[in-house]
C-alpha positions in Angstrom: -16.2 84.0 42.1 -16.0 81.1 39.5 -19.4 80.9 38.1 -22.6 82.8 38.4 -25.8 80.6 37.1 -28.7 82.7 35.9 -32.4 80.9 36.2 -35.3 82.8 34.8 -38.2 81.2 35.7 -42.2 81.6 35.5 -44.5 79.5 37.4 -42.1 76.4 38.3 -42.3 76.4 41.8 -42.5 72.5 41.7 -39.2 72.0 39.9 -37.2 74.6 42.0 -36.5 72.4 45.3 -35.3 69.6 43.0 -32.6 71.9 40.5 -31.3 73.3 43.2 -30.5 70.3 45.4 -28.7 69.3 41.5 -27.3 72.2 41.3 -25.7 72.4 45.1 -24.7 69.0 44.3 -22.6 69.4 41.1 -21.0 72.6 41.9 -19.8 70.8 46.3 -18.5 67.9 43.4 -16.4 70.4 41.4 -15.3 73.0 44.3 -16.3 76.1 42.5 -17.3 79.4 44.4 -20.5 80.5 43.0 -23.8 82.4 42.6 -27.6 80.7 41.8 -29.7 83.7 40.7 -33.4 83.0 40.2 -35.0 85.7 38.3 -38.9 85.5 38.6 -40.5 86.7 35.5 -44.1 88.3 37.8 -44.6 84.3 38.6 -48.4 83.9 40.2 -47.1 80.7 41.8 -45.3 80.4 44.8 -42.0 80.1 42.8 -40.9 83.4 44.9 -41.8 82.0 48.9 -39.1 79.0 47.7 -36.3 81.0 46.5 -36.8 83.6 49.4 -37.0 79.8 51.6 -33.8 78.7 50.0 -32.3 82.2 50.2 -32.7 82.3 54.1 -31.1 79.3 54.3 -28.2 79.1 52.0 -26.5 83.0 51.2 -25.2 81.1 47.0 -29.1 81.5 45.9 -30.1 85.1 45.4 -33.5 86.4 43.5 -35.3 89.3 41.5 -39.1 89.1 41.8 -40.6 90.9 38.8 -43.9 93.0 39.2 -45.2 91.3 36.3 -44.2 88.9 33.2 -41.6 90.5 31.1 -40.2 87.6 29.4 -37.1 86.0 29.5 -34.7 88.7 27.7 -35.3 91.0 30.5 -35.0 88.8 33.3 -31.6 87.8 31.9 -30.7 91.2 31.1 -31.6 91.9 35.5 -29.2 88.6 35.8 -26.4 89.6 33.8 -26.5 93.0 35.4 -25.7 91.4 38.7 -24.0 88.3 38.0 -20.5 88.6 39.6 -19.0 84.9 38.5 -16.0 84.8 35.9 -18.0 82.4 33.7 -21.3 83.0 33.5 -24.3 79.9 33.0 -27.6 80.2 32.1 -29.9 77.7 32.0 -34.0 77.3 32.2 -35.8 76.3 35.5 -37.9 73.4 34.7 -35.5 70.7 34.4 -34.7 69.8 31.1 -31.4 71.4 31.4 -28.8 69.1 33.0 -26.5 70.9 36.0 -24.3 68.0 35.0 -23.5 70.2 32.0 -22.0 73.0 34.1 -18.1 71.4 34.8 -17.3 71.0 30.5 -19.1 74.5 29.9 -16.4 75.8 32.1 -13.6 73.9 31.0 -14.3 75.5 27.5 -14.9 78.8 28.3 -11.3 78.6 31.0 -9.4 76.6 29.5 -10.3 76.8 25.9 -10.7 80.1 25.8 -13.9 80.7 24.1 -16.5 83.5 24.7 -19.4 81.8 24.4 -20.8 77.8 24.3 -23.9 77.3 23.7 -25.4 74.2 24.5 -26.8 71.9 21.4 -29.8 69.6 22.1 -29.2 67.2 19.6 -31.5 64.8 20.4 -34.8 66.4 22.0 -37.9 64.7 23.7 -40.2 67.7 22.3 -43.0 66.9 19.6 -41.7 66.5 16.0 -44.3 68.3 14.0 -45.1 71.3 16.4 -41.4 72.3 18.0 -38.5 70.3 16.6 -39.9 71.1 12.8 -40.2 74.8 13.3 -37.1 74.7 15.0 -34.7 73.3 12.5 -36.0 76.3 9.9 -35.7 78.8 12.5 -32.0 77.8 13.0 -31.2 77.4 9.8 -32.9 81.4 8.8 -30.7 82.4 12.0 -27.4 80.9 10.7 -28.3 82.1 7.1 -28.5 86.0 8.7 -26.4 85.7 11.5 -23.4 83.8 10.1 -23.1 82.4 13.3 -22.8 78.4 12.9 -24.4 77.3 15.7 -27.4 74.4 15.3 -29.9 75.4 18.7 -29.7 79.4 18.9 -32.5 79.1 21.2 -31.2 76.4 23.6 -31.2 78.2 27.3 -28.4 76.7 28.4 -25.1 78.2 27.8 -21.7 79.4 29.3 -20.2 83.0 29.0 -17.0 84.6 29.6 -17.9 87.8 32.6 -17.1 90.4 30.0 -19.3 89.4 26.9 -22.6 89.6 29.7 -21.6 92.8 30.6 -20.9 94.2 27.2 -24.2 93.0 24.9 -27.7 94.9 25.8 -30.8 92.4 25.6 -34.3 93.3 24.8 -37.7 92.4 23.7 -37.2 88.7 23.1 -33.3 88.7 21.3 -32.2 85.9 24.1 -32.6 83.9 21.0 -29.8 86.1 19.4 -27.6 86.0 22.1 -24.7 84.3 19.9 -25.2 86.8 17.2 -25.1 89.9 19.3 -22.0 88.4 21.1 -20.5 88.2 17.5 -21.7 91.9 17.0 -19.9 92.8 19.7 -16.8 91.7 18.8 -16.6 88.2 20.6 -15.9 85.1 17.6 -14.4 82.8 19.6 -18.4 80.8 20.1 -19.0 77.1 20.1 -21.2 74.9 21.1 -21.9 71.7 23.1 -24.1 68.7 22.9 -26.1 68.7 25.7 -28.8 66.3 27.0 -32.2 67.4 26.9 -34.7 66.0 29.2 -38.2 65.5 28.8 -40.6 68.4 31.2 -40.9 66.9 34.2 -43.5 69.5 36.1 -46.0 71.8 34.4 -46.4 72.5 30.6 -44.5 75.1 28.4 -44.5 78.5 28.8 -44.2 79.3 24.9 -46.2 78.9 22.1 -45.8 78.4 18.2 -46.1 82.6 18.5 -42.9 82.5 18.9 -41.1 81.4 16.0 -43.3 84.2 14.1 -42.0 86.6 16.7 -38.0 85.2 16.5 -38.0 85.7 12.9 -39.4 89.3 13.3 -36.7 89.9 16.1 -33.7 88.4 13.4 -34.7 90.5 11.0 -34.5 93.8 13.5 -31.6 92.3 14.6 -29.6 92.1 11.1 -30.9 95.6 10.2 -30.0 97.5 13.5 -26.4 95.6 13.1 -26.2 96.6 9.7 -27.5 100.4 9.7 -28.1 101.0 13.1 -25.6 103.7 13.4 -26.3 105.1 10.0 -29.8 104.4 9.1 -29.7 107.0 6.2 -27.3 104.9 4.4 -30.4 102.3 3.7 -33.2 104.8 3.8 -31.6 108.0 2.1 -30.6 105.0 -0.8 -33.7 103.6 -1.3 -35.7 106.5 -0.9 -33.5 108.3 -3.6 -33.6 105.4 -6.0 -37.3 105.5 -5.6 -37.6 109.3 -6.2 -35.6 109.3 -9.2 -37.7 106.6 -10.2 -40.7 107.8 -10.2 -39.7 111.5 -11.3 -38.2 109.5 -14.3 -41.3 107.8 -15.4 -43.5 111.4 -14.5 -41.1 113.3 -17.0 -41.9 110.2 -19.9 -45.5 110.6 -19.1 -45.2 114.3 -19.2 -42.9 114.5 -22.4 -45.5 111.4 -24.4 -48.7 113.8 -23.2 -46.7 116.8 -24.9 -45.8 115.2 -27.6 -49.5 113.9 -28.3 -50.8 117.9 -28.0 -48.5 119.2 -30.3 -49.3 116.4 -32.9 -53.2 118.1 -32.8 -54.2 115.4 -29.9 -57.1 116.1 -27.6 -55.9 118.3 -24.1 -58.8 116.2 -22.5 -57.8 114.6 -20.1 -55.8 117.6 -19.1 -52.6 115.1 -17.6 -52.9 111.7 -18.7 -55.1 108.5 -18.3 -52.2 106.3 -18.1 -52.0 104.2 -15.0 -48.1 104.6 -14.8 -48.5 108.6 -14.3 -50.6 107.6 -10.6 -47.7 104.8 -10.2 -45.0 107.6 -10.5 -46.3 109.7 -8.7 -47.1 107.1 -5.7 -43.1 106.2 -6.4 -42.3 109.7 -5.6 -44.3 110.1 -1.8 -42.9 107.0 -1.6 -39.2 107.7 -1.6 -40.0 111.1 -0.6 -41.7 109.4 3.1 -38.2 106.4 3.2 -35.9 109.4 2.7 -37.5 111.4 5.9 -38.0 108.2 7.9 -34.0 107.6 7.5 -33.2 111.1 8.4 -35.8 111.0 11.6 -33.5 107.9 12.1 -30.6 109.3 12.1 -31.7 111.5 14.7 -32.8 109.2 16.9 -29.9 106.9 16.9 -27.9 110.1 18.3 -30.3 109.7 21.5 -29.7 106.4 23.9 -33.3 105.8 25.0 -33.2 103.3 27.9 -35.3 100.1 26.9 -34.6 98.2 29.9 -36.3 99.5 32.6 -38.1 97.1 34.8 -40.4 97.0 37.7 -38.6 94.9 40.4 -40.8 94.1 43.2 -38.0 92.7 45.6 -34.4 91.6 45.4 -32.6 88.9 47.3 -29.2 89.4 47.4 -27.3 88.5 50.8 -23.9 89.5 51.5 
């Protein structure tokens, strides 16, 4: 199969006749074999009657109905699980993605030979203060971190080669990071793609501003699991040492300038000190004491593979 295209959707039932009819269209044009999975994210809607419509009718579209809203990393994560296509596309339901995009996203990943393009919406139809703002700093914190040189991490349309789906784990809300974990996984070869964007035709957004609070968060988990993940004692054992010796430093000053006062006839009262800096020491100490056992608890832990993808699927359309 030539290309698999992975929708995740929530509540756009009036914008799912109209990309598919686009979609049939572009890929009859080009000749490819392919897949249209529609992934809905527990949609109240009746986003799920039309793909199980479309479904009956045409064996290409296939669909996971979610028990409830997930988000969009896991209902990727279900799609890249089943995808099947050698190049894999994902792109968002409610139109602003162009299907017209699809034939030079393949042509880059097969015949260029990269492992990931990611689509670029240079010029965007979104408001100015509220998303295109917030968005320029959020890409430019995610290329600072990531070293990935990309300008629209979050842009949901994008072109994978089969293998880097099936060999990156998503979770919580790192489809933002998708670039980054490919790069963390050994795939360099990423570029990107000016695409068009086009203004919501149906409905509103499905995201707020809470989610440029919640992306940085997620880059920030992201750098640190890439860079100590393995070997969380190397950050916590450090730190918590440096701390300790800290603070048992300062304590032995205190300790030595109160010893030093008795013997030169001063008063025993208080018995320890009044200095501030004894309490700060010893806080330094717990302290160190707690990062030092948090990174060995760590270390424990990452020894275990807990399974954070486990999802209630209600149904799953997929004809032979």
């Amino acid at each position: 199969m030539d290309i698999s295209v992975i929708i995740p959707l929530y509540n756009e039932a009036e914008s799912l006749p109209e990309l598919y009819e686009w979609l049939k269209r572009v890929m009859s044009e080009n000749g490819y074999s392919y897949e249209l999975i529609f992934v809905s994210d527990g949609s109240t809607d009746q986003s799920w009657d039309i793909i199980e419509s479309l479904s009956k009718e045409d064996p290409t579209v296939k669909g996971i109905k979610f028990r409830r809203n997930y988000g969009k990393s896991p209902a990727l994560h279900c799609g890249f699980q089943r995808a099947q296509g050698e190049v894999v596309i994902t792109m968002d339901a409610d139109l602003q993605d162009s299907p017209d995009e699809i034939p030079e996203l393949y042509r880059m990943i097969e015949e260029e030979g990269y492992d990931l393009v990611s689509g670029w919406k240079k010029k965007r139809y979104d408001n100015r203060l509220t998303k295109n703002l917030p968005s320029k700093l959020f890409n430019a914190t995610a290329r600072m971190f990531s070293g990935v040189r990309l300008h629209d991490f979050n842009c949901g349309l994008k072109a994978y080669k089969k293998d880097v789906i099936k060999n990156i784990e998503i979770y919580n809300d790192m489809h933002r990071y998708i670039p980054y974990l490919a790069k963390i996984a050994g795939f360099n070869k990423i570029g990107e793609k000016v695409v068009r964007h086009q203004a919501r035709k149906y409905g509103s957004t499905k995201f707020g501003l809470s989610r440029f609070f919640n992306g940085y968060l997620d880059l920030i988990t992201l750098w640190f699991t890439s860079k100590f993940g393995k070997k969380p004692m190397h950050i916590f054992g450090l730190w918590g040492s440096v701390v300790f010796f800290i603070g048992f430093v300062a304590l032995v000053i205190v300790l030595v300038a109160k010893l030093m006062s008795i013997l030169e006839g001063g008063n025993l009262r208080p018995l320890v000190t009044s200095s501030p800096y004894f309490y700060i020491s010893l806080t330094a100490m717990i302290i160190g004491t707690q990062l030092f056992l948090a990174g060995f608890i760590g270390e424990l832990i990452s020894r275990s593979s807990p399974n954070r993808n486990r999802y209630k699927i209600e149904k799953e359309l997929f004809p032979s």
